[in-house]
N, C-alpha and C positions, 0 to 999 in steps of 0.2 A: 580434548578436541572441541573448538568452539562449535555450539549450536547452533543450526540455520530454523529462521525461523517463517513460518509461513503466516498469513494475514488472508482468508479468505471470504467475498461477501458475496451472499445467496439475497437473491432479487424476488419478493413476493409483494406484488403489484408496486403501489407506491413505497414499499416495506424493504427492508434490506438488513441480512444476519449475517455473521461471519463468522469463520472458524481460523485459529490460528492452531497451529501443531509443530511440534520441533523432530527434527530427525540429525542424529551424530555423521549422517554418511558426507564425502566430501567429493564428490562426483565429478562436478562441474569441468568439462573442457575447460583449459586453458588456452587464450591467446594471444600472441604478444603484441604488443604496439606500443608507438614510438610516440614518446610527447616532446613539448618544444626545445627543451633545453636539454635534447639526445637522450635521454634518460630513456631506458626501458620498460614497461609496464605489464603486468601478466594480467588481462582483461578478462573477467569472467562470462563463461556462454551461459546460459541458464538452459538449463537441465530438462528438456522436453516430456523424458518420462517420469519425472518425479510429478513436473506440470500436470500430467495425462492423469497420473494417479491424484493426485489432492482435488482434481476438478470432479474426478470419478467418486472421491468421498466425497467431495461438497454436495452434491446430485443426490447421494444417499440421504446426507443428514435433509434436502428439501422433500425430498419423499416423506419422508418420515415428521419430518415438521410442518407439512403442507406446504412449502414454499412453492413459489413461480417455479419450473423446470425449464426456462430457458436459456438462462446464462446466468453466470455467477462473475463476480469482480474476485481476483485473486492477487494477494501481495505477496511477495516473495522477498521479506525483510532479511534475509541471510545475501540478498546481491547488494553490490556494492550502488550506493545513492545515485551515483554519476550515470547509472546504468536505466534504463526501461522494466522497472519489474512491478509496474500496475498492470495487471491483462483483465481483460474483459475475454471471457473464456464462455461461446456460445456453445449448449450441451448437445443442440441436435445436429451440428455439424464437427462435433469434438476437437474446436478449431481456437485459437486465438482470433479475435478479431479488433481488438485494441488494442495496445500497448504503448504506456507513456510514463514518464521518470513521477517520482511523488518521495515528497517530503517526510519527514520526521521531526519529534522534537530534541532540542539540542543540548537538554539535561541544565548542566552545570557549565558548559560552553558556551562562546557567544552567540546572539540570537544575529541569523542569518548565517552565518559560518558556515564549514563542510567539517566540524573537526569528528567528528563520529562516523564518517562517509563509508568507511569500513569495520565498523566494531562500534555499531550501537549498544545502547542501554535500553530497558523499558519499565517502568514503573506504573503503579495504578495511584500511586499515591498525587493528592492533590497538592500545589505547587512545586513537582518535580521537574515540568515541563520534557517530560517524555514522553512517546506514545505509551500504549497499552496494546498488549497481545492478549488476545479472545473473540471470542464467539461477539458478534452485534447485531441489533436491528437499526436501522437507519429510518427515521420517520417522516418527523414535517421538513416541509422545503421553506427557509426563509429568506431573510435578507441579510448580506452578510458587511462587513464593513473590508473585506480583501477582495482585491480579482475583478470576478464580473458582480460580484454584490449577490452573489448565491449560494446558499449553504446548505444542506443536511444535516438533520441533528443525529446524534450516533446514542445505541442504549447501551451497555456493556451489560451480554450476556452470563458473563463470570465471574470469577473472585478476581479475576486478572484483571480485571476492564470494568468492573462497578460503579467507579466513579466517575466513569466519560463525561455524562450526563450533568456530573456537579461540576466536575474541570471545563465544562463547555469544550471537549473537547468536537470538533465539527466536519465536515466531509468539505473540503471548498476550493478554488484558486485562491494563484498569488499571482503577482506580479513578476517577482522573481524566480520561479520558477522557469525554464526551459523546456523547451518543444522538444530540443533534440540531446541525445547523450552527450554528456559532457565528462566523462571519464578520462585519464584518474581523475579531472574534479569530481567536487560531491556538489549536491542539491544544497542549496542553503535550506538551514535547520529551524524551522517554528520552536510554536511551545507545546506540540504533541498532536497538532491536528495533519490527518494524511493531505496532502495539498499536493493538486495539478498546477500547471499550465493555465493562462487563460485558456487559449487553445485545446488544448487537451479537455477543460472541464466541458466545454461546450460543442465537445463531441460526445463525453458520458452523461449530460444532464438529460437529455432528452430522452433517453434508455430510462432513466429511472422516473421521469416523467412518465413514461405510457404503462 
């Protein structure tokens, strides 16, 4: 049974950690819908209490590590790319308040493509061009050469994720990316960096600004 994998990031001040975890359960509503050339598509819903519970661990692990206790960024890399499973997940209203589609990188496929849209890869290794699942701190804000020209540098808290920091792997927009779901398309595919929306970025920049 393939594994779903989670991507979670705890917010302390200008700082930012994450937690990734995998779980074998296959929960998720189905629902159908119809793409252009009649074909039928079984859409996935994203699973509210599984949400409820990993935002309830992320909380724990910022207690515990002194992180910010107000909201944490969670990825939910077991949904399908074409789908919204960035949440900006506020702890004192135990509520979703973001939600917008974010990229991956595209392994050994082409760059921009969707071919992994459903059944990613993830590696820590340098020139894989995949993401990395783990624990992060996210640091300085610079200047980036995609999107709105803004970046987050990412530290990888693990053996999973150690090498973010050499891979330049970076927190940022694209251009190509999409506002809205675009399912069954997928997100066109970087070389491992989580990537919004213009749109999208520059409605979480300023969260991680304050």
């Amino acid at each position: 049974m393939q594994k779903k994998f989670w991507i979670k990031t705890l917010i302390n001040s200008a700082m930012i950690a994450g937690i990734i975890s995998c779980s074998q359960s296959q929960d998720k509503t189905m629902l159908s819908v119809a793409f252009e050339n009649n074909k039928t598509y079984e859409k996935p819903v994203l699973d509210s209490v599984k949400t409820h519970n990993k935002a309830s661990e992320a909380l724990d692990f910022c207690k515990k590590n002194k992180f910010n206790t107000d909201f944490a960024i969670l990825i939910d890399m077991s949904l399908h790319s074409g789908l919204k499973r960035f949440f900006v997940y506020d702890f004192k209203t135990k509520k979703i308040t973001q939600q917008h589609l974010v990229g991956l990188g595209c392994g050994n496929n082409s760059w921009s493509s969707d071919d992994s849209k459903d059944s990613p890869e993830f590696s820590n290794i340098d020139g894989s061009y995949l993401s990395s699942l783990g624990k992060y701190k996210i640091g300085a804000r610079g200047v980036s050469e995609w999107g709105v020209k803004t970046k987050y540098l990412m530290h990888g808290l693990e053996n999973t994720n150690s090498n973010a920091l050499k891979r330049v792997i970076v927190f940022h927009s694209w251009e190509r990316m999409s506002d809205d779901e675009i399912f069954p398309k997928g997100s066109p595919e970087g070389w491992g960096c989580p990537t919004l929306s213009n749109n999208a970025f520059l409605q979480v920049d300023p969260i991680l600004k304050s």
